[in-house]
VEXKE-377628 format. One record per residue (C-alpha): residue in one letter; x, y, z. Coordinates in steps of 0.5 Angstrom, whole numbers, padded with zeros to 4 digits, always signed. Last residue first. Layout:
BEGIN
aXYZ
...
//
This chain:
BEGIN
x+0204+0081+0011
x+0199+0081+0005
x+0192+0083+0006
x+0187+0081+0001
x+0182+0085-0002
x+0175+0085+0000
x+0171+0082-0006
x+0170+0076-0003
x+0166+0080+0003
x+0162+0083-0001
x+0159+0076-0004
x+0158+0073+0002
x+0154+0079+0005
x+0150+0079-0001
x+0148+0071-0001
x+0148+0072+0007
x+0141+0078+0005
x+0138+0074+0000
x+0138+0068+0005
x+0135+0073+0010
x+0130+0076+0006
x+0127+0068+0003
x+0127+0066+0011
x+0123+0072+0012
x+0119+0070+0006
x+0118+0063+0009
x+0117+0065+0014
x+0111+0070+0012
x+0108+0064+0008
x+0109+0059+0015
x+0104+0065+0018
x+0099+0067+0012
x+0098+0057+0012
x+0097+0057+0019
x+0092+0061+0020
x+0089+0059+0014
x+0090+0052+0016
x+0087+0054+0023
x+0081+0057+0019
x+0080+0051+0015
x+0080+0046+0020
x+0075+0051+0025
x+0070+0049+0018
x+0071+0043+0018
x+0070+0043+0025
x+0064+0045+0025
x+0062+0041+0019
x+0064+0034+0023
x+0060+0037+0030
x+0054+0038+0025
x+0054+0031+0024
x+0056+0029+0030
x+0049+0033+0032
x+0045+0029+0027
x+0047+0022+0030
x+0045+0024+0036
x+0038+0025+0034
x+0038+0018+0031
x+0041+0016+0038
x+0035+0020+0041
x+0031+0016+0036
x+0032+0010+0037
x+0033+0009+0045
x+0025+0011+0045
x+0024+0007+0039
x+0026+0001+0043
x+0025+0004+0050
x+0017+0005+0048
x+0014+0011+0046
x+0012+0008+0039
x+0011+0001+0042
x+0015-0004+0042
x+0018-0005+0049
x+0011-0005+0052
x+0007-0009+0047
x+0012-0014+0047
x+0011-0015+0056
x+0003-0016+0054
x+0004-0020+0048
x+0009-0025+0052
x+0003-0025+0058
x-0003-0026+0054
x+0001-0031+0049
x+0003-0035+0055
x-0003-0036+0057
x-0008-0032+0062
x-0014-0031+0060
x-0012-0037+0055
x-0009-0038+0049
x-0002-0042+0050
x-0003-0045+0056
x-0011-0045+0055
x-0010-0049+0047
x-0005-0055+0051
x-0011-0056+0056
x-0017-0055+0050
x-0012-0061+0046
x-0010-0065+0052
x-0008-0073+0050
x-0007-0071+0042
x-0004-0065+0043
x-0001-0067+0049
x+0003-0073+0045
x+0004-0068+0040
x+0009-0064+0044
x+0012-0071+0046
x+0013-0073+0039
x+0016-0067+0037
x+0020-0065+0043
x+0021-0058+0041
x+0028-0054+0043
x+0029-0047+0044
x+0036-0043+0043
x+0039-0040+0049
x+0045-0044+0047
x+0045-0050+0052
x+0038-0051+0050
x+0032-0049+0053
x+0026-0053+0054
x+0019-0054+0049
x+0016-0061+0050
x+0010-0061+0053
x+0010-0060+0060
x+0017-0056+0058
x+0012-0051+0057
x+0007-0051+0063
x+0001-0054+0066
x+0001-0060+0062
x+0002-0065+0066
x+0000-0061+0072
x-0007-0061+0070
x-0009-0053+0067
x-0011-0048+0072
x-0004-0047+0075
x-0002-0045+0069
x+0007-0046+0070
x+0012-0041+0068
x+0019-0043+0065
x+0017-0039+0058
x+0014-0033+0063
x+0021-0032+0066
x+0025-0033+0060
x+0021-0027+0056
x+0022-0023+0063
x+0030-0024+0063
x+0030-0023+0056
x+0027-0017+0057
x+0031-0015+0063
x+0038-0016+0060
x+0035-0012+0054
x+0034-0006+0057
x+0040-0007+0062
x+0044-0006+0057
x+0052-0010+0059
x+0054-0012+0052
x+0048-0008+0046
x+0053-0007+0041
x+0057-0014+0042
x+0064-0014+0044
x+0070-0016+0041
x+0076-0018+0046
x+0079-0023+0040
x+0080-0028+0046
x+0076-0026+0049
x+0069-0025+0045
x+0064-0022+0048
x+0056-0022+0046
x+0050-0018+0048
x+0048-0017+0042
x+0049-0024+0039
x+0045-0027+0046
x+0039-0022+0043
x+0039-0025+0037
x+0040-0032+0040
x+0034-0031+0044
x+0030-0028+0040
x+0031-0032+0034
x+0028-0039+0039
x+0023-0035+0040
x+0020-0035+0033
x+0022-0042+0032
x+0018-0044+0038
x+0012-0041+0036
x+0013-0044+0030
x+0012-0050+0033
x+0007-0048+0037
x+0003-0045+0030
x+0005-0052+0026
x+0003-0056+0032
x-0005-0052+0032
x-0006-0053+0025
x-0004-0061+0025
x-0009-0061+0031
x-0015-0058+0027
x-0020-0058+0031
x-0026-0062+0028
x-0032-0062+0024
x-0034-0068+0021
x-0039-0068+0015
x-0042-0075+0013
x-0045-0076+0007
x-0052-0079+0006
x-0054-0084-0002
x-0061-0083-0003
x-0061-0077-0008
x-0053-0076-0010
x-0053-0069-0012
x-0047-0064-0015
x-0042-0059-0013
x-0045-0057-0006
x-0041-0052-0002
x-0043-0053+0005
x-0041-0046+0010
x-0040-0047+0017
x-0039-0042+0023
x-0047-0044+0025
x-0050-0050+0021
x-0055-0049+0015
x-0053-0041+0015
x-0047-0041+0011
x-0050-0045+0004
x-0045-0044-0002
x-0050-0048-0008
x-0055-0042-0008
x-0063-0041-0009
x-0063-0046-0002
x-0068-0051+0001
x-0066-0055+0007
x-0070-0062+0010
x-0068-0065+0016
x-0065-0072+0015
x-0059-0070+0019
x-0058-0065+0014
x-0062-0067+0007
x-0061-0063+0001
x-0064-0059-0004
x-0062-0053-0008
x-0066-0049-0012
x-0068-0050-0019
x-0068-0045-0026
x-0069-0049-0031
x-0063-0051-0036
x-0064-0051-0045
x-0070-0048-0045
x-0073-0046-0052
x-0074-0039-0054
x-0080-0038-0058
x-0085-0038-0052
x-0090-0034-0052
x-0095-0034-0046
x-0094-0038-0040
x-0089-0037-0040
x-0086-0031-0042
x-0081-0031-0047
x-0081-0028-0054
x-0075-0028-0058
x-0077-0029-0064
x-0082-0025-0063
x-0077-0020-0064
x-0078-0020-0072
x-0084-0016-0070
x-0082-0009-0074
x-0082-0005-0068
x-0086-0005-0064
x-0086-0010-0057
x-0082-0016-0054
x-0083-0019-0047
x-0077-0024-0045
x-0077-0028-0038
x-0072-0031-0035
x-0072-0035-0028
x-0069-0033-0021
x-0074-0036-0017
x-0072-0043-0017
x-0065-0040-0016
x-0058-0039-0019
x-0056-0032-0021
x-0051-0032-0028
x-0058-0033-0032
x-0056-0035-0039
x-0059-0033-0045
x-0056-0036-0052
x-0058-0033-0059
x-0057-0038-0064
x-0053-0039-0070
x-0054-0043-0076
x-0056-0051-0076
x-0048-0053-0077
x-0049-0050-0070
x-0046-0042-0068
x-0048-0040-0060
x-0048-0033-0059
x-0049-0030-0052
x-0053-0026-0047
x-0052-0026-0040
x-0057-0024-0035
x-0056-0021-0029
x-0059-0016-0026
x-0058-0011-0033
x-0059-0004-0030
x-0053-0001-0034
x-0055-0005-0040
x-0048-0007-0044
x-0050-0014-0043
x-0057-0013-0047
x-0054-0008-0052
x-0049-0013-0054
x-0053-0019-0055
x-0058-0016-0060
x-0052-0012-0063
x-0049-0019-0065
x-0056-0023-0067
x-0057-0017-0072
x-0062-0010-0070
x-0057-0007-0067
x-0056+0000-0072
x-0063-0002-0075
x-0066-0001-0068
x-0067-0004-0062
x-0068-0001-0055
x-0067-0005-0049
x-0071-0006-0042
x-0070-0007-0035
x-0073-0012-0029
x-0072-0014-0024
x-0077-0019-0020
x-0074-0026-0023
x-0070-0024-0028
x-0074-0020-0033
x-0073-0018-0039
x-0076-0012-0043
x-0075-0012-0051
x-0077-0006-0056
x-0077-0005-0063
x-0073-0009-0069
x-0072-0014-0072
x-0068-0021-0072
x-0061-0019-0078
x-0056-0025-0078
x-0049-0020-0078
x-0048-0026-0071
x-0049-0032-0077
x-0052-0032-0084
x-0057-0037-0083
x-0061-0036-0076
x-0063-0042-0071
x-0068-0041-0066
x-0067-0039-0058
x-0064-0042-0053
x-0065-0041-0045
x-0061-0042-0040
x-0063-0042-0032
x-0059-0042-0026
x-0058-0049-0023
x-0058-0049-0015
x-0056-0058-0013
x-0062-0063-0013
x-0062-0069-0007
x-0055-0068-0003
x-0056-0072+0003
x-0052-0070+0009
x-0051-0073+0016
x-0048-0069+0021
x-0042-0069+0025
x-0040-0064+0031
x-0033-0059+0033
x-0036-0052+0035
x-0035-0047+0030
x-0032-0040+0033
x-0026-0041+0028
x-0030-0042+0022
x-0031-0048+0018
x-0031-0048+0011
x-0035-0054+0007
x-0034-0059+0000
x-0040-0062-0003
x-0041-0067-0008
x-0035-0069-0012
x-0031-0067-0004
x-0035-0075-0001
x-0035-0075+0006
x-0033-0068+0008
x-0028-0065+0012
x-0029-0059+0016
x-0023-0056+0020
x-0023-0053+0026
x-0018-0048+0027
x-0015-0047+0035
x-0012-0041+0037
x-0016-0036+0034
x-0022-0039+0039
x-0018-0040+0044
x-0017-0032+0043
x-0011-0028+0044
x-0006-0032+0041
x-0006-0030+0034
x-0003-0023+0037
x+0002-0028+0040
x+0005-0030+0033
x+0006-0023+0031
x+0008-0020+0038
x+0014-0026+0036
x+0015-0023+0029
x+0016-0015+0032
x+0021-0018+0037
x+0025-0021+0032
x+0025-0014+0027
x+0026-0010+0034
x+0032-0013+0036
x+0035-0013+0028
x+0033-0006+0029
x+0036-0004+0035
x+0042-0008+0034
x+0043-0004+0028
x+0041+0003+0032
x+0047+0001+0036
x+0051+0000+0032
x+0050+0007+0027
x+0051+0010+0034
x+0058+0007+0036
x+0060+0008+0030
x+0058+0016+0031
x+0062+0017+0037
x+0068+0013+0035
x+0068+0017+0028
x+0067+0023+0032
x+0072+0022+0037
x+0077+0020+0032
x+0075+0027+0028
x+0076+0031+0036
x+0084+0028+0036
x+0087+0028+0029
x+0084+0035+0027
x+0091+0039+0031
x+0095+0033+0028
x+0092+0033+0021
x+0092+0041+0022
x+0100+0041+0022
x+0102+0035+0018
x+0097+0040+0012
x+0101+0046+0014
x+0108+0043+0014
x+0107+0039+0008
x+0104+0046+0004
x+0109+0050+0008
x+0116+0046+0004
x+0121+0050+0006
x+0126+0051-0001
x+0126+0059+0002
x+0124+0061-0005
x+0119+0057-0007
x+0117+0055+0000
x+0109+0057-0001
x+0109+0058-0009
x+0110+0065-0012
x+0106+0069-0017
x+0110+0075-0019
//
């Protein structure tokens, strides 16, 4: 007979059993729940304090050089007729340029034939050339039209660089030759051969044949740099003036251009001022971390860790130092324009940052950027908490490994609960029977003893 826990006793074992192992399991779960919280925050607030430090040593990085620090900027006295690119190891100057000729590549046209690109041309052999490289195509009745002409020579593995294209005028279509590489030297040459000469058409070899009419020529660059005559196969010249590279767009013969390179300044206040802003996220982060609230007696994760005491304490100390090879106006942070607020935030002076900008560029540049600059001693200090072996990710992952013990601690003691419940449950079980056997037992004795005679006096 199947028979539930306390069914014939009426003791309720299943509640007794479960209040039982509850209050057995009560004390080590808490401790466990307490013990991985902690954890789970802990490695929250290393994250969120790593992410803001990670920004900071970003910015820093970009201060390792003078050179990096500062970008120069190239501007030109007239866009429509040339543009230039300045790189960070360029030095500030002015030059004068004239624009005479800008490169152009070469285009040749061929003559018109009726009928479109399915307009039949010959057949035999093409070799063309562009400048010194050369190659050859084979055509047959399979592509000997306008069409098949042109895609045999630019689908051609070893074509250097000459485009091919259909034009269709009200006169008919025209095979259209275009050289994609600028330069005197880069010209287009034809030379056709067998076949059943309708390629002769398309001979170009001067100063031989000449069927294909020269819509552009072939021509160099030239211009004037503060009067000294450059010649160039391209219109992006980057070995003219060192660290900067000159876009012509079109000549203006006879009319000079100037083309002034400067630091850029707006660049430089930008990068200090982000610089700021990223700082300023560092301190705040860390100051939520470290935060107590008493009246609500909330606490932040990382309260009282000496870790982060002493990172801080090491991040304020070098924001407040002084360069002593600078001039004393400019010679520390707060010098142009950067302090502390009440909160731990950083502020910037807008005006008083530009001001030193503006009235000591390379000074401003050596407190950031210098040998011994405040990016150089922040980068130092991040890259000794931020490495792979370093506190953050040393802390991190020891509480990752405790988080995997609590974890093996929670499925022992489900598996200690079970037992203690199995012991419990045959105990109450047995008690139950025994309770069921007595109460058996008093109902049979109650029945016999009211089935006694009554003895009359």
């Amino acid at each position: 007979m199947i028979r539930s826990p306390g069914i014939t006793s009426g003791l309720d074992v299943n509640a007794i059993v479960e209040q039982l192992v509850a209050a057995e399991r009560a004390p080590v779960a808490t401790r466990l729940d307490q013990q991985k919280a902690d954890a789970e925050a802990t490695i929250s607030a290393l994250g969120k304090l790593k992410g803001v430090l990670g920004a900071l040593q970003s910015i820093a990085k970009k201060f390792d050089s003078i050179e990096n620090f500062t970008p120069f900027t190239a501007v030109s006295g007239n866009e429509n007729i040339f543009t230039a690119i300045a790189a960070p190891t360029v030095s500030a100057g002015s030059y004068a340029i004239e624009v005479t000729q800008i490169a152009a590549a070469q285009k040749l046209a061929s003559g018109s034939f009726a009928g479109g690109a399915p307009a039949v041309v010959g057949t035999g052999n093409l070799q063309l050339s562009l400048g010194s490289k050369t190659f050859q195509v084979t055509i047959d009745q399979g592509n000997s039209t306008l069409q098949g002409i042109r895609d045999a020579i630019n689908s051609a593995t070893d074509n250097p660089g000459i485009a091919a294209t259909i034009v269709n005028t009200t006169a008919g279509a025209r095979l259209i030759f275009t050289s994609t590489v600028t330069g005197a030297a880069n010209t287009i040459s034809i030379v056709p051969s067998g076949g059943d000469g309708g390629l002769a058409a398309l001979e170009h070899n001067p100063p031989g044949g000449q069927s294909l009419t020269e819509i552009q020529g072939a021509q160099d660059a030239l211009l004037k740099v503060d009067g000294f005559d450059v010649q160039s196969s391209g219109n992006a010249l980057d070995d003219v003036i060192d660290g900067v590279t000159i876009n012509l767009t079109n000549a203006d013969p006879g009319t000079t251009y100037a083309l002034d390179i400067a630091a850029d300044k707006k660049a430089v206040v930008d990068q200090i001022k982000n610089f700021a802003t990223t700082l300023s996220a560092v301190f705040l982060t860390s100051a939520q971390l470290r935060s107590f609230d008493p009246d609500t007696k909330a606490a932040g994760p990382l309260l009282g860790d000496s870790m982060l005491r002493g990172l801080e304490l090491q991040l304020r100390r070098t924001m407040t130092s002084e360069l002593s090879t600078n001039p004393q106006a400019l010679s520390s942070l707060s010098a142009i324009g950067i302090t502390t607020n009440a909160d731990g935030s950083i502020a910037v002076d807008d005006a008083k940052l530009q001001s030193a900008v503006d009235a000591g560029f390379d000074s401003v540049a050596a407190l950031f950027a210098g040998e011994n600059g405040i990016g150089a001693q922040m980068l130092t200090q991040l890259d000794a908490i931020l490495g792979s072996d370093a506190p953050i990710d040393v802390r991190t992952k020891a509480l990752q490994s405790k988080q995997r013990r609590l974890d093996a601690a929670y499925e022992q003691l489900d598996r200690r609960m079970q037992a203690v419940e199995t012991t419990y449950r045959a105990q109450f079980t047995a008690l139950d029977t025994l309770l069921a056997g007595l109460q058996s037992t008093s109902a049979f004795l109650t029945q016999q003893l009211a089935s006694l005679p009554t003895t009359r006096n």
